[in-house]
C-alpha positions as a printed Julia matrix, in Angstrom:
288×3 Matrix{Float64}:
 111.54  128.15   93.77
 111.9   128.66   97.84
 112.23  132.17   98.77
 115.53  133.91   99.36
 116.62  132.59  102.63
 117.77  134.48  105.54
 121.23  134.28  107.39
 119.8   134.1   110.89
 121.4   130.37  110.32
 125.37  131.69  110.29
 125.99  131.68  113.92
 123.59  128.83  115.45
 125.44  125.75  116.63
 122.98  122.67  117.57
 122.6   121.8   121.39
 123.36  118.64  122.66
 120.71  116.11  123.5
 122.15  112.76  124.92
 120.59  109.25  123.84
 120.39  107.29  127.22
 120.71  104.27  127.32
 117.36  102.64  127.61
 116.46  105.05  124.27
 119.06  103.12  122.58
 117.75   99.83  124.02
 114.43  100.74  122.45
 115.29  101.62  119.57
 117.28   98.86  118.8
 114.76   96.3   120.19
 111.62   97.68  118.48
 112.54  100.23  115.76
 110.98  103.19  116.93
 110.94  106.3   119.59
 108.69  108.74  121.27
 109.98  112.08  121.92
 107.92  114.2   124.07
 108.01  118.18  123.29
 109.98  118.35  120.55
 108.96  121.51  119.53
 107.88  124.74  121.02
 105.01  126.41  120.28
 106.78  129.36  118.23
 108.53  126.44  116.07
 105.53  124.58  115.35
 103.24  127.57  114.76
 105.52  128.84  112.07
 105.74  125.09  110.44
 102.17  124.83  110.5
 101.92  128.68  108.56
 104.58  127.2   105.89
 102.31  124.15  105.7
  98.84  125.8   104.88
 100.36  127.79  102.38
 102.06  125.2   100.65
  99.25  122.83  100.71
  97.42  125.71   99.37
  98.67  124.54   95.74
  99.77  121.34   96.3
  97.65  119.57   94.05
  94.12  117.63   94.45
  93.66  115.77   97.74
  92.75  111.86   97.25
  90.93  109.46   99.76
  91.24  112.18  102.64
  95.08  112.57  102.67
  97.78  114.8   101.03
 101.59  113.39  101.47
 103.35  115.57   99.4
 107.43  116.04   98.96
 108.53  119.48  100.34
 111.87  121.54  100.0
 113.24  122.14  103.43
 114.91  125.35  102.19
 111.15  126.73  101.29
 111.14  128.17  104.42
 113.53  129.44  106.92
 111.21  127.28  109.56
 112.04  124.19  108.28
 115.26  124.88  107.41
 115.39  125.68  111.29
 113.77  122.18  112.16
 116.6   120.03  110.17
 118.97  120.98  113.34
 116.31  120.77  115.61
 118.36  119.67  119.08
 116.09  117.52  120.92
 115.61  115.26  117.81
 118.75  115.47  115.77
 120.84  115.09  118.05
 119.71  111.57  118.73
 119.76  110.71  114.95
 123.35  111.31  115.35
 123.66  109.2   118.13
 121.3   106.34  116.44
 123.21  106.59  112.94
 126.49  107.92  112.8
 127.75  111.9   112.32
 128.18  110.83  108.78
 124.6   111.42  107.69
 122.66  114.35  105.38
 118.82  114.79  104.88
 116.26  112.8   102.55
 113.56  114.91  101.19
 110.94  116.14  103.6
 107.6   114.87  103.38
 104.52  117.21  104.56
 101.32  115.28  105.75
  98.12  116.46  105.76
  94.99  114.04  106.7
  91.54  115.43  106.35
  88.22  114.43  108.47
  86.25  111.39  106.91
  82.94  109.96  108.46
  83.5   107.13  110.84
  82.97  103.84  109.0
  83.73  100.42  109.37
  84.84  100.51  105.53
  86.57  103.73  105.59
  88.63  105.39  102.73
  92.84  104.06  103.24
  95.38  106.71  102.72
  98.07  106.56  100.1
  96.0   107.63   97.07
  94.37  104.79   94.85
  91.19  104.3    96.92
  92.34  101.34   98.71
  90.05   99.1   100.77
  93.66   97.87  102.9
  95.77   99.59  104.67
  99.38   99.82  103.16
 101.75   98.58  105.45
 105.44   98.91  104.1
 108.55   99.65  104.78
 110.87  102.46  103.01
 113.57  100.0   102.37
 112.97   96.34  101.37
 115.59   94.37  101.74
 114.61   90.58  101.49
 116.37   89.64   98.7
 118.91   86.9    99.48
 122.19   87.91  100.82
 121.32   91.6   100.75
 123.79   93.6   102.11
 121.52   95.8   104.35
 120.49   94.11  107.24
 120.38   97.38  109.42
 119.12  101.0   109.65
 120.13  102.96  107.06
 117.87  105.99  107.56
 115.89  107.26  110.29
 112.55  109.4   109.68
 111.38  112.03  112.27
 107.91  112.5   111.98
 106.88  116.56  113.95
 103.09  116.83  115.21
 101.56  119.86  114.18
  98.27  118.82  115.8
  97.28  117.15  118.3
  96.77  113.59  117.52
  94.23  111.53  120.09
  94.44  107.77  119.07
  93.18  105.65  117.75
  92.3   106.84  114.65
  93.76  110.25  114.08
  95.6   110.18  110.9
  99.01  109.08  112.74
 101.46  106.91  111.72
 101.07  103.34  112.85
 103.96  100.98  113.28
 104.8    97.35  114.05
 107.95   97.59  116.87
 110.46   95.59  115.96
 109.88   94.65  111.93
 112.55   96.31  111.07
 114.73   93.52  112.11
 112.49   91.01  110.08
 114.38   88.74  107.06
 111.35   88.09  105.66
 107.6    89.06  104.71
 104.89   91.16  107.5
 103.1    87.74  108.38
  98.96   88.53  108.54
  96.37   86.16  109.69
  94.5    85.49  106.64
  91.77   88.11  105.63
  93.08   90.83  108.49
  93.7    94.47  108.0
  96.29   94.61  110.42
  99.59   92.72  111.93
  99.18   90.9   114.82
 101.23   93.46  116.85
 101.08   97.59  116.14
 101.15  100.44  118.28
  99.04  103.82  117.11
 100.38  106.38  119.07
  98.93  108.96  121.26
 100.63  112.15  120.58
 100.2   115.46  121.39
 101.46  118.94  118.92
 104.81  119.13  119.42
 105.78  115.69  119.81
 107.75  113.39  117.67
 108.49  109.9   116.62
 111.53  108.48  115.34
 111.29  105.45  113.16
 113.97  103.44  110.82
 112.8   103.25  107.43
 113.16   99.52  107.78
 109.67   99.3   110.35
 106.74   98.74  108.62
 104.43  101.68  108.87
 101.44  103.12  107.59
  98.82  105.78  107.67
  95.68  105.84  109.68
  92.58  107.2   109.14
  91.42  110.02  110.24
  87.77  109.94  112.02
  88.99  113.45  114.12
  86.88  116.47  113.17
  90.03  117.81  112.77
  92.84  117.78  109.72
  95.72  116.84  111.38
  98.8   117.62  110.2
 102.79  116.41  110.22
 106.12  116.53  108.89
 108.45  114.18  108.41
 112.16  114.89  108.21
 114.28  112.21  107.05
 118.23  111.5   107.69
 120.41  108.74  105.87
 124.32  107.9   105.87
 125.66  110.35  103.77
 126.34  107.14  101.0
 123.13  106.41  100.58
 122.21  107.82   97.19
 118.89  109.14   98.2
 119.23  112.68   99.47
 117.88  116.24   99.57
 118.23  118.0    96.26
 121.44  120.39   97.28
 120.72  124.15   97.58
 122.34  126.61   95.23
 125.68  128.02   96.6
 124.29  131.13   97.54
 121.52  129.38  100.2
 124.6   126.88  101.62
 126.63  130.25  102.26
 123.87  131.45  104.45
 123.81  128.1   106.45
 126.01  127.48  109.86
 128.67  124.62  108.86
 126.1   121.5   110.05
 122.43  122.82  108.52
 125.15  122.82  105.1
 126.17  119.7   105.42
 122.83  118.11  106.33
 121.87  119.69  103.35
 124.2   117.94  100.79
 127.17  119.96  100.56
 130.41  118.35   99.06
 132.79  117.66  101.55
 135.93  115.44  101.19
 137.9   113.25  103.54
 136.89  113.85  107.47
 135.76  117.44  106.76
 132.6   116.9   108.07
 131.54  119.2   110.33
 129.35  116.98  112.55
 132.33  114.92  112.99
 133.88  117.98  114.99
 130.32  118.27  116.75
 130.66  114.45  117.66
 133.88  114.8   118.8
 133.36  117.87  120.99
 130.53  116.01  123.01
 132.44  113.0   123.41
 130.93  110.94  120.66
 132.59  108.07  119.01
 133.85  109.52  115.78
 137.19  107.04  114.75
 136.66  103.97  112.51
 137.12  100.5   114.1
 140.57   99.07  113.34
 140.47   96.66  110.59
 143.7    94.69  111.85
 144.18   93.55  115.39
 147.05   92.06  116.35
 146.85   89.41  119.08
């Protein structure tokens, strides 16, 4: 069970962060985006304290790396992080003010020897590396052809490429119809990017880009959390808090956090509104 939360949360009202344009250009294009400083130093030192001590009985650690589900109300830190306004903010913009969280993920990859036939994250001592996506959707006439959710991956540590323990991505697959195309016998895509990032940065990324772990030949465990936000339709979601934790949340942190709300009670929507965000519906009918 998290601990009793606190209700420093009542009166805090997320800051504005605008997406310009080129940002949304980017992201469209290729799927992805870098945001520099995304968290202080106070911010991040407390997530990384609520990460060691969570990891501290979070189960046996396989092939170097730990990716394990965490509550964001565990901590007041993270529950803190969920509104953070240089990142959220641009969720909104990317997605819609209709949105609520996914369960967090906490990601911890330990130091392994240098090798050309190194131990693969994800668990089942893999000799590949595990490129997916979070939502397949190649089915014929699937209805999804877009982003549903967006992941925002925090660097606790520093994370000097290549081979760090980030996450690697291929800009632009999650546009793709069709199968991640490899030359026969490769471990990677023709085309990736493994970030250079430094603690306190972040990446955005739509769960439709193929992604997956790197190594980690750093002498270093380096460390990150990724915070995940969906349409509020889409039937994955953050367990909801008991009533007594939502009471102690400001009217957005609640609502990212699952709370029931009917018709255009949404408090984001006011949020949107207020900064001069689209917030009505297209017209179904136009009359020419």
């Amino acid at each position: 069970m998290p601990p009793e939360s606190s209700d420093i949360f009542q009166g805090y009202t997320m800051e504005f962060t605008p997406l310009a344009p080129e940002q949304r250009d980017h992201f469209r294009e290729h799927g992805y985006l870098i945001v520099k400083n995304a968290l202080d130093d106070n911010l991040r030192n407390r997530v990384v304290a609520v990460g060691d001590r969570f990891m501290e009985t979070a189960g046996p650690i396989h092939n170097y790396y730990a990716n394990r589900y965490i509550d964001l109300t565990f901590d007041d830190a993270l529950v803190e992080l969920t509104t953070n306004s240089r990142t959220v903010p641009l969720v909104v913009q990317l997605l819609s003010y209709n949105i609520h969280l996914m369960r967090g993920h906490l990601i911890y990859k330990y130091p392994q020897a240098a090798s050309d036939e190194p131990l693969y994250p994800d668990g089942d001592g893999r000799s590949f590396r595990n490129w997916h996506r979070d939502l397949n959707n190649f089915t014929p006439d699937h209805p999804i052809r877009g982003t549903v959710a967006i992941r925002v991956g925090y660097c606790l540590t520093d994370f000097p490429s290549p081979d760090a323990g980030v996450t690697m991505l291929v800009p632009g697959s999650h546009r793709l119809n069709e199968a991640l195309r490899f030359k026969k016998g490769a471990l990677d895509p023709p085309e990736f990017i493994e970030p250079s990032l430094k603690a306190g940065d972040a990446y955005l990324f739509s769960t439709s880009t193929y992604h997956t772990p790197a190594v980690n030949f750093t002498r270093d465990t380096t460390k990150a959390l990724l915070v995940s936000y969906a349409y509020r339709w889409w039937a994955q979601q953050h367990p909801t808090p008991p009533d007594e934790v939502l009471e102690t949340m400001d009217p957005i942190t609640a609502q990212l956090f699952c709370q029931p709300r009917e018709g255009d009670d949404v408090p984001l929507r006011a949020w949107a509104a207020e900064h001069g965000l689209p917030v009505e519906d297209p017209p179904m009918r136009v009359f020419v």
